[in-house]
C-alpha positions in Angstrom: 48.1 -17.2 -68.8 45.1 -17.3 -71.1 42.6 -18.4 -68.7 43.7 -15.9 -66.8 43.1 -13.1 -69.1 39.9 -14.9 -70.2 39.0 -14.5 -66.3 40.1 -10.7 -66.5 38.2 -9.9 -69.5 34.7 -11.4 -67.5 35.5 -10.2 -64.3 35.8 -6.4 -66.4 32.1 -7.1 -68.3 31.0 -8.0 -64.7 32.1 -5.4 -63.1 31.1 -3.0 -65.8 27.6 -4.6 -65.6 27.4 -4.1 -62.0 28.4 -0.4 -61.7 25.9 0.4 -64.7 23.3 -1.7 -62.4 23.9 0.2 -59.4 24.3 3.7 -61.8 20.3 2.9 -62.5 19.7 1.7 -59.0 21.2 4.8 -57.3 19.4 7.1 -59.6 15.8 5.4 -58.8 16.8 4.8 -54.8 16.7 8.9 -54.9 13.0 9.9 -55.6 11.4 12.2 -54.3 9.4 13.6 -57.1 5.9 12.1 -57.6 2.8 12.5 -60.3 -0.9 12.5 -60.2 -1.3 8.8 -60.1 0.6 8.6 -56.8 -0.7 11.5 -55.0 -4.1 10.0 -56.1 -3.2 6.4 -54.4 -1.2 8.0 -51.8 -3.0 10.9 -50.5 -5.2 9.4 -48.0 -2.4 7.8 -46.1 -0.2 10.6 -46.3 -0.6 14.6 -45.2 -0.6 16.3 -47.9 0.5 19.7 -47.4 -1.0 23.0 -49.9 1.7 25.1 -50.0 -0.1 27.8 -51.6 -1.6 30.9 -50.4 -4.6 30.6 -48.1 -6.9 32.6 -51.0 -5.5 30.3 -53.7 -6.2 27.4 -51.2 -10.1 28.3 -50.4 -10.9 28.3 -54.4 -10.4 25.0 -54.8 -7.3 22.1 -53.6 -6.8 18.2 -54.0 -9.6 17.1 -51.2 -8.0 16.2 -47.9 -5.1 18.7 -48.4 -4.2 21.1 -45.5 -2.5 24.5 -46.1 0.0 26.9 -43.5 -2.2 29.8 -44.4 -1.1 33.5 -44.9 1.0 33.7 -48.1 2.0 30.0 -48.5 4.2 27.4 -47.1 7.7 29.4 -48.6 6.9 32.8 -46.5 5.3 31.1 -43.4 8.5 28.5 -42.7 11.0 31.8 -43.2 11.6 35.1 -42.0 11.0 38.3 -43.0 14.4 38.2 -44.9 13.5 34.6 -46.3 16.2 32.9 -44.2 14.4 29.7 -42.6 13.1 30.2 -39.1 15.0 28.6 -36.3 13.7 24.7 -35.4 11.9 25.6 -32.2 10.0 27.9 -34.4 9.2 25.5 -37.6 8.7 22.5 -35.0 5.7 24.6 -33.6 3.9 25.7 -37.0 4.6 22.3 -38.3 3.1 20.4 -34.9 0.0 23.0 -34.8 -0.7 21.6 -38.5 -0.6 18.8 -37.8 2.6 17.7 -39.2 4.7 14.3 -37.9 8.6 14.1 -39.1 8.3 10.7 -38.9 5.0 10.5 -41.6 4.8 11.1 -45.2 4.1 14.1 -46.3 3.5 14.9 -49.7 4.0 18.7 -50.5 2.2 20.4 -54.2 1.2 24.1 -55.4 1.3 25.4 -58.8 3.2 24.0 -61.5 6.6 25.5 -61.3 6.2 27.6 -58.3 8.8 27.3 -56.0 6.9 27.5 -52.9 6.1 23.8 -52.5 9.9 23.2 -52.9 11.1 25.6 -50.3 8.7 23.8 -48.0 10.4 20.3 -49.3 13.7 21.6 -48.3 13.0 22.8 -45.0 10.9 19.9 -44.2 14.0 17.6 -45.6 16.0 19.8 -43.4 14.1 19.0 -40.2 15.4 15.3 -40.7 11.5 14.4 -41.8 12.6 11.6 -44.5 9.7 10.8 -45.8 8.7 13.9 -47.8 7.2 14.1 -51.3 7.6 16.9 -53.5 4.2 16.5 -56.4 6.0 18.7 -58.8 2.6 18.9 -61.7 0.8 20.1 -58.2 -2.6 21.3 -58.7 -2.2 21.7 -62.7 -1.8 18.1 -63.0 -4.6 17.2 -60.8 -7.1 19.6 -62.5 -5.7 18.5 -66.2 -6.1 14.8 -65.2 -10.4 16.4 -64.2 -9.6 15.1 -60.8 -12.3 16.6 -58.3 -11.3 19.5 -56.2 -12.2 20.4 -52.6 -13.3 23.7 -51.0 -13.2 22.4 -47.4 -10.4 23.4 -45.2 -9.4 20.3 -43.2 -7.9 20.9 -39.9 -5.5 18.0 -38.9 -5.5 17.6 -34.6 -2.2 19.0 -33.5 0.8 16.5 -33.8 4.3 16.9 -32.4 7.2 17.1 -34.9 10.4 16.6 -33.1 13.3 17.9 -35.5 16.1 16.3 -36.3 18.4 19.0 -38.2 20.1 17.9 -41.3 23.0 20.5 -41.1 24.1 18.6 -44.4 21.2 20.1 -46.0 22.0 23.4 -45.7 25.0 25.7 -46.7 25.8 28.8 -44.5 27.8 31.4 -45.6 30.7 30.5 -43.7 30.6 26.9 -45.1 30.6 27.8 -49.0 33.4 30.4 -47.8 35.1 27.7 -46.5 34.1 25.5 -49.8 35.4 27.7 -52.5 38.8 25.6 -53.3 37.2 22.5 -52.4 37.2 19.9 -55.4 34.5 17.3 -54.0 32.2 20.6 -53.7 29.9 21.8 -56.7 28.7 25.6 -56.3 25.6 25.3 -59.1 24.0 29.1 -59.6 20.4 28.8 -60.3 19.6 32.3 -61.6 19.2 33.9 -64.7 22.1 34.0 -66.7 22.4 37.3 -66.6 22.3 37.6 -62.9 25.5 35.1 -63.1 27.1 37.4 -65.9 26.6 40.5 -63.0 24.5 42.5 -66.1 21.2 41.9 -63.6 22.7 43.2 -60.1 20.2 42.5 -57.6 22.7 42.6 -54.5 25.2 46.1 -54.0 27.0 43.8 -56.6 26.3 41.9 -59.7 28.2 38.1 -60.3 28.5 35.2 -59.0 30.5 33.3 -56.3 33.3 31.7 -57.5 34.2 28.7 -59.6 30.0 28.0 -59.5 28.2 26.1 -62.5 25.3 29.0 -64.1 22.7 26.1 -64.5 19.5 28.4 -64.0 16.1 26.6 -62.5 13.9 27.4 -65.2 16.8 25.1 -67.6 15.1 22.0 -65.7 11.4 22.9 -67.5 10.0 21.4 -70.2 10.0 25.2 -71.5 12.6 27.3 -70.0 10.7 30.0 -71.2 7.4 29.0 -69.8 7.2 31.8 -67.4 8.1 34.3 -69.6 5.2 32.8 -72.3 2.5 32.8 -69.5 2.8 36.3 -68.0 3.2 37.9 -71.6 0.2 35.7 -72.6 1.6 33.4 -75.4 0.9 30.2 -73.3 -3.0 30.0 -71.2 -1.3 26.8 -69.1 1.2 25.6 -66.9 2.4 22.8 -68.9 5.7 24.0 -69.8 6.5 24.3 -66.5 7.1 20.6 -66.1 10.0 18.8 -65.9 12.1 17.5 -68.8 12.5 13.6 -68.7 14.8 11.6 -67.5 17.4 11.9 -70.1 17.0 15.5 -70.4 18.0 16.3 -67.1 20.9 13.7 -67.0 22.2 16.3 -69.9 21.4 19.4 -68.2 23.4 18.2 -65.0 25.7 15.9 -67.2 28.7 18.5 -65.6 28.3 17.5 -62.2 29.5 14.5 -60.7 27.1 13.0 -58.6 29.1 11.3 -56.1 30.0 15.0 -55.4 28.9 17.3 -53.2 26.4 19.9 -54.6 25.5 23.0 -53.4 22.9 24.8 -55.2 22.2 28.6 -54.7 20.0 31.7 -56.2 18.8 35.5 -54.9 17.3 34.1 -51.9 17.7 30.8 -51.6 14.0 30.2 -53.4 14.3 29.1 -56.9 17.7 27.1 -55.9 15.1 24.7 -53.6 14.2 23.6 -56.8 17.6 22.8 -58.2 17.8 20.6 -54.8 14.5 18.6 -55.0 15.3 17.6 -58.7 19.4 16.8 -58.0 17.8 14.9 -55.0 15.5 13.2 -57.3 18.4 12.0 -59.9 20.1 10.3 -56.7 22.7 13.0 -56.0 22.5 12.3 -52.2 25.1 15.3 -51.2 22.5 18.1 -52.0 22.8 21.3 -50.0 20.3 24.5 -50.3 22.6 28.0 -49.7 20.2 29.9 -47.5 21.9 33.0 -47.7 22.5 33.3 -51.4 23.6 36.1 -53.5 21.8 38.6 -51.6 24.2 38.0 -48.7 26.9 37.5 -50.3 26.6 39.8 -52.9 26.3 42.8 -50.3 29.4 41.6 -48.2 32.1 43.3 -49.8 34.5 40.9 -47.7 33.6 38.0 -49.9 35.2 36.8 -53.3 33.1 37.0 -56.6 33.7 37.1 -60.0 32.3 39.0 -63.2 32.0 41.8 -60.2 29.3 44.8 -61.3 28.4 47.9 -59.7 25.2 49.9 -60.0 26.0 53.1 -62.1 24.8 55.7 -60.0 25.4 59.0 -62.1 23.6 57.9 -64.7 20.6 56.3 -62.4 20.9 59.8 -61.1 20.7 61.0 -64.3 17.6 58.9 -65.4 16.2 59.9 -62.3 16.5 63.9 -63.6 14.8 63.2 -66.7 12.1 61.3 -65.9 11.6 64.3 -63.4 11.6 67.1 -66.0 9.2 64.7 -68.0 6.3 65.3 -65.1 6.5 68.7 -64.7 5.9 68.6 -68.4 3.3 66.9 -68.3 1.4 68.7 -64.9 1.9 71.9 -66.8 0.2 70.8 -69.9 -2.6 68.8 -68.0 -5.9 70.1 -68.1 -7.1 72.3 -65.1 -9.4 70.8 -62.7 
């Protein structure tokens, strides 16, 4: 009887041992994130895809990068509405750049931006699995004085044969479906007062159901880094980064990561970035909502919660004053 409890108690440390191994294992198996030093080994061997603007491209990028051109990977891949284009569509831009699913492709921008992970999402998406998002992006490379390139490379055409990842991407339908489902995580990447519905940027203000408010910007080093740079209190991007390890295991210590997650925002933009850094952590059931609030929010069939509306009389009333306010001032502007 002893030995046998002797041989329960080890067979418990082992076991215990071996699911904190594979805990460290599975959170390591998942990167997809990458920093200067392996862009800078990497890059040569890899296509390394600009996601930025073609202007913001042609003043300087990492040499040997290519760019989509027009307003940047993010607006190119997607529609007018930015719902991604269909694969017959995205197969063609990506082939004409000279993109291969079955390469590596590392993808970068501006620290913090969220156009080089909307192009990581889509290209996941396609089935291409070996994609790098280089989260510091052009930041990084210029703070490490890494030289710069003005040369617009032009890769020959390749042929990028999709293979959909349907499990990348939530529809409408599916999170619908989704709501009561206990092995699915709805995180909301917005503002926290777009969750609260006191920011309505839809014919509604809220949030879908039962989801986590967890908004992008929580993941920075400075969740106020934005804010800081466009106000002027910051010169630099370096807020922007991502917290460490241990920070974001608390930030996403609420969701189980043998769960489904599916991550969603306005437009399905800032919620790409939620994606590449739960993909990163090893959560390996990761799902981008295309449609976001700005669908859902406008279809009055679907269920929300902390439901707003816009005031209209006194938007109407604003409106009025602000009205009376020019005609006082035309009438005591000088004549011309």
């Amino acid at each position: 009887m002893i030995r046998q409890q002797r041989w329960a108690i080890v067979g418990s440390v082992f076991l215990g041992l071996l699911l904190a191994g594979w805990a460290s294992v599975a959170f390591a198996a998942g990167k997809v994130l990458v920093d200067t030093a392996y862009v800078q080994k990497n890059k040569d061997k890899a296509v390394l895809l600009d996601a930025r603007d073609e202007g913001a491209f042609a003043k300087g990028h990492i040499p040997g990068a290519i760019n989509l051109g027009g307003k940047g990977a993010a607006v190119v891949l997607r529609d007018v509405d930015a719902r991604v284009l269909p694969a017959k569509k995205l197969e063609k831009i990506l082939s004409d750049a000279g993109i291969a699913r079955g390469g590596e492709i590392i993808v970068y921008g501006a620290k913090g931006d969220t156009g080089p992970s909307v192009a990581f999402w889509i290209l996941e998406y396609l089935g291409a699995d070996k994609v790098k998002l280089y989260n510091g992006g052009i930041d990084d490379w210029v703070a490490a004085k890494l030289p710069l390139s003005a040369e617009a490379k032009k890769l020959p055409a390749a042929k990028f044969e999709a293979k959909v990842r349907a499990d990348r991407i939530a529809t409408t339908d599916y999170v619908k479906k989704n709501l009561k489902n206990k092995n699915v995580q709805l995180v909301d990447a917005r503002t926290a007062k777009e969750h609260s519905g006191d920011d309505i940027r839809a014919l509604r203000g809220g949030h879908i159901p039962g989801s986590i408010p967890i908004p992008y910007e929580s993941a920075w080093i400075d969740p106020e880094a934005a804010k800081k740079l466009a106000e002027g209190k910051v010169r630099d991007r370096h807020g922007m980064g991502l917290k460490d390890e241990k920070g974001l295991k608390d930030l996403y210590k609420g969701l189980d990561p043998k769960k489904e997650v599916v991550a969603y925002c306005q437009t399905g933009t800032r919620s790409t970035q939620t994606y590449a850094v739960l993909r990163d952590m090893g959560f390996e059931k990761v799902r981008n909502y295309d449609d976001s609030w700005i669908v859902w929010g406008s279809n009055l069939d679907l269920p929300a919660e902390n439901v707003s509306y816009y005031d209209f009389v006194k938007v109407n009333a604003a409106l009025k004053k602000i009205d009376a306010l020019e005609k006082r001032l035309d009438a005591i502007a000088p004549k011309k």
